[in-house]
N, C-alpha and C positions, 0 to 999 in steps of 0.2 A: 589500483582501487582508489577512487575519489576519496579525498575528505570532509571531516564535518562543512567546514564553509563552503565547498564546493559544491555537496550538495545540497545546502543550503540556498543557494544561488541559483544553481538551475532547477530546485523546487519551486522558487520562487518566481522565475520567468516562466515557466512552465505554467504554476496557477495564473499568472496574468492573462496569457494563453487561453485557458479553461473558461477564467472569469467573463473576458471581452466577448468570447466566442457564443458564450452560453445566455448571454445578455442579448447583442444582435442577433441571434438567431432566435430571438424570446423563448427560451427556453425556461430564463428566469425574466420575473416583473416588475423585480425593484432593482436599486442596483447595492440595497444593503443584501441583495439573496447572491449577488456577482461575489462583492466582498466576502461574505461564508465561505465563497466556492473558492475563493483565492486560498483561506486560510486552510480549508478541506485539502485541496492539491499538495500545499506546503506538509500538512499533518502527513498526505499519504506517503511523501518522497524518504520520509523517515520510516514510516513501519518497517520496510526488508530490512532494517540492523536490530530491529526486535531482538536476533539472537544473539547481540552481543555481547560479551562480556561486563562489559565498561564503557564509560564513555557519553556524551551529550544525548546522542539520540536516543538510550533507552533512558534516562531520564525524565527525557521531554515525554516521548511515547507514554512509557507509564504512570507519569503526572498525571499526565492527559487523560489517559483512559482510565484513570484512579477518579478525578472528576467527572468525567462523564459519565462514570457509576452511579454516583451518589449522587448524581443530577437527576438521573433515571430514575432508582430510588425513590427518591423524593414528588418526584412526578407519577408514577404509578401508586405509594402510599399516600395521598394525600386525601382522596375519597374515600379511602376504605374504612373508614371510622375508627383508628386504632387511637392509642393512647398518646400524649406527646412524648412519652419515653420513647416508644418504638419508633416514633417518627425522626425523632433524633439518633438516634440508637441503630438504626439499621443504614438511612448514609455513612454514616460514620464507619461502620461496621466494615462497609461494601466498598470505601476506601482504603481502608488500610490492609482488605484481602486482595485485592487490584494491588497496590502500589506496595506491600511487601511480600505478599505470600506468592502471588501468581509474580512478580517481578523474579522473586528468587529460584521459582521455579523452573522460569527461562533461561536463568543465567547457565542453571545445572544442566540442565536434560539438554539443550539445545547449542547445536558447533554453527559458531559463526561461517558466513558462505556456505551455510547450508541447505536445509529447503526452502528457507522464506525467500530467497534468491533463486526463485524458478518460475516459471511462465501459469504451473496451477496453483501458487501460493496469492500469484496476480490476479487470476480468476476469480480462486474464494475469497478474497479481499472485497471484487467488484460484488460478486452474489452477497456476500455476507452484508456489507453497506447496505448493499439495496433491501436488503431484508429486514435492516434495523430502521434507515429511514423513512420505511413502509410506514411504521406506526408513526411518525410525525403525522402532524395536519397541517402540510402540506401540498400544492398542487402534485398533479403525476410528474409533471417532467422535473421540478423540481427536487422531487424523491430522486429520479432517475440520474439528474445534473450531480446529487451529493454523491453518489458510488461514482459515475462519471470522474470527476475530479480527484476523489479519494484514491482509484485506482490509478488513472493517471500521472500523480504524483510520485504514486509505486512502481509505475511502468518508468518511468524517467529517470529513480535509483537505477534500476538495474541496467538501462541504455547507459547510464553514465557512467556504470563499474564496467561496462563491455569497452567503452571508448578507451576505457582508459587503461585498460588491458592490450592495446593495442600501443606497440612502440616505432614510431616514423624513426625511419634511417636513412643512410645516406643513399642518393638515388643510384639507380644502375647505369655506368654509363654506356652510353646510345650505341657506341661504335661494337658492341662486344653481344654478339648474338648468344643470347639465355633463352631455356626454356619457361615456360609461363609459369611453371612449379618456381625456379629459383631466381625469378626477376619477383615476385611473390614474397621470399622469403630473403631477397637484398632489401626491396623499398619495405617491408615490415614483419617488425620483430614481435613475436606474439606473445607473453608473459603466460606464465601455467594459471593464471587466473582466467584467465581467456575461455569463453564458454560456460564458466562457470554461474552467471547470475542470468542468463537468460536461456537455461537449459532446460527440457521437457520435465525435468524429478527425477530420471531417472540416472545420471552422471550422481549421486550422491554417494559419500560412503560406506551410506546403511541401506537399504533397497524399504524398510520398513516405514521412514517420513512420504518417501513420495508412493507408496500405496496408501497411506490413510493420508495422504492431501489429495490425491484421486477421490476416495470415498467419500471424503468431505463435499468435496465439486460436487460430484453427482446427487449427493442428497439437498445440498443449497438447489442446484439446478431445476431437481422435481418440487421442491416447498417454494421455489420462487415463479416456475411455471406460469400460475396464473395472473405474478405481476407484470413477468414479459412480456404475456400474451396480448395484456391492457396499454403497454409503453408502445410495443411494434402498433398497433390498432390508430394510437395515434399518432404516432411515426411517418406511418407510412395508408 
């Protein structure tokens, strides 16, 4: 399994990646909407340790998403004619339920290399974004570049806990005829972590995360329907 700085690092090449690509391809039309997208990819490459214990990335994660609450907040209360109590009073609020209550909540119910290291934890990342970014006023592709990136950065966590699950040995020599099975398992050595972060849900050790991370896909899937319908249209 990689660590913090490492994936750090290939988060980071990774959003460069996203940003450059998503720029010439004018997906995006400044190149302050590239730079978002670098820092979107960087954000995503952290979410899959969401359930971890300890440690840097849930920190940053739910910093982050502690502000981005109470951003949100503030942005949806601002024309509603409420009072300036409430309008202080409920960021505030919406942060410190984000950043300690839903934090601690993760820490307990949730096993590290668990299901946020799986292929539909990647999906509803990608839907879920696109369905937050939806309410920005921003252009289509734009919305579509932020999930884009965001999952992206999530899909490169778990390539990089697969790499590295993988252990090079010493090569087979040439003279000694192997079968394909044990020339395989001379040149590499596979750690029980192996398969573990890019698995369908269902290798987990409860069968009950990855039915309700299925349920969740499909229900992102049907409420996001008619923005895919709009991104394919101009896509293609």
């Amino acid at each position: 399994m990689a660590d913090f700085k490492t994936h750090l690092t290939f988060g980071s090449l990774t959003g460069f990646a996203v940003a450059i690509t998503a720029y010439l391809s004018d997906w995006v039309q400044t190149m302050y909407m590239a730079v978002l997208l670098y820092f979107a990819t960087v954000f995503g490459s952290f979410l899959p340790d969401m359930d971890s214990d300890s440690g840097h990335p849930v920190q940053i994660i739910f910093e982050f998403y502690a502000y981005i609450s109470a951003a949100l907040t503030i942005y949806y209360l601002h024309d509603n004619g409420l009072s300036l109590y409430w309008r202080i009073f409920m960021p505030l609020a919406s942060f410190f339920f984000v950043r300690i209550i839903l934090c601690n909540i993760f820490n307990k119910y949730t096993t590290h290399r668990g299901i946020f290291h799986s292929v539909p934890a990647l999906l509803v990342v990608f839907f879920l974004t696109l369905l937050v970014a939806w309410s920005i006023n921003l252009p289509v592709l734009e919305k579509f570049s932020i999930a884009v990136a965001v999952s992206m950065g999530y899909f490169s966590h778990l390539l990089l806990d697969e790499i590295y699950s993988v252990k090079l040995l010493n090569p087979t020599p040439a003279s000694k005829k192997r079968s394909f099975k044990e020339i395989i398992s001379r040149h590499f050595g596979l750690k029980k972590s192996f398969g573990t972060a890019l698995d369908l849900g269902f290798n987990q050790k409860e069968k009950y995360p990855g039915i309700i991370a299925y349920l969740i896909l499909i229900t992102l899937i049907i409420v996001d329907f008619p923005i895919i319908k709009k991104i394919v249209s101009l896509l293609f």
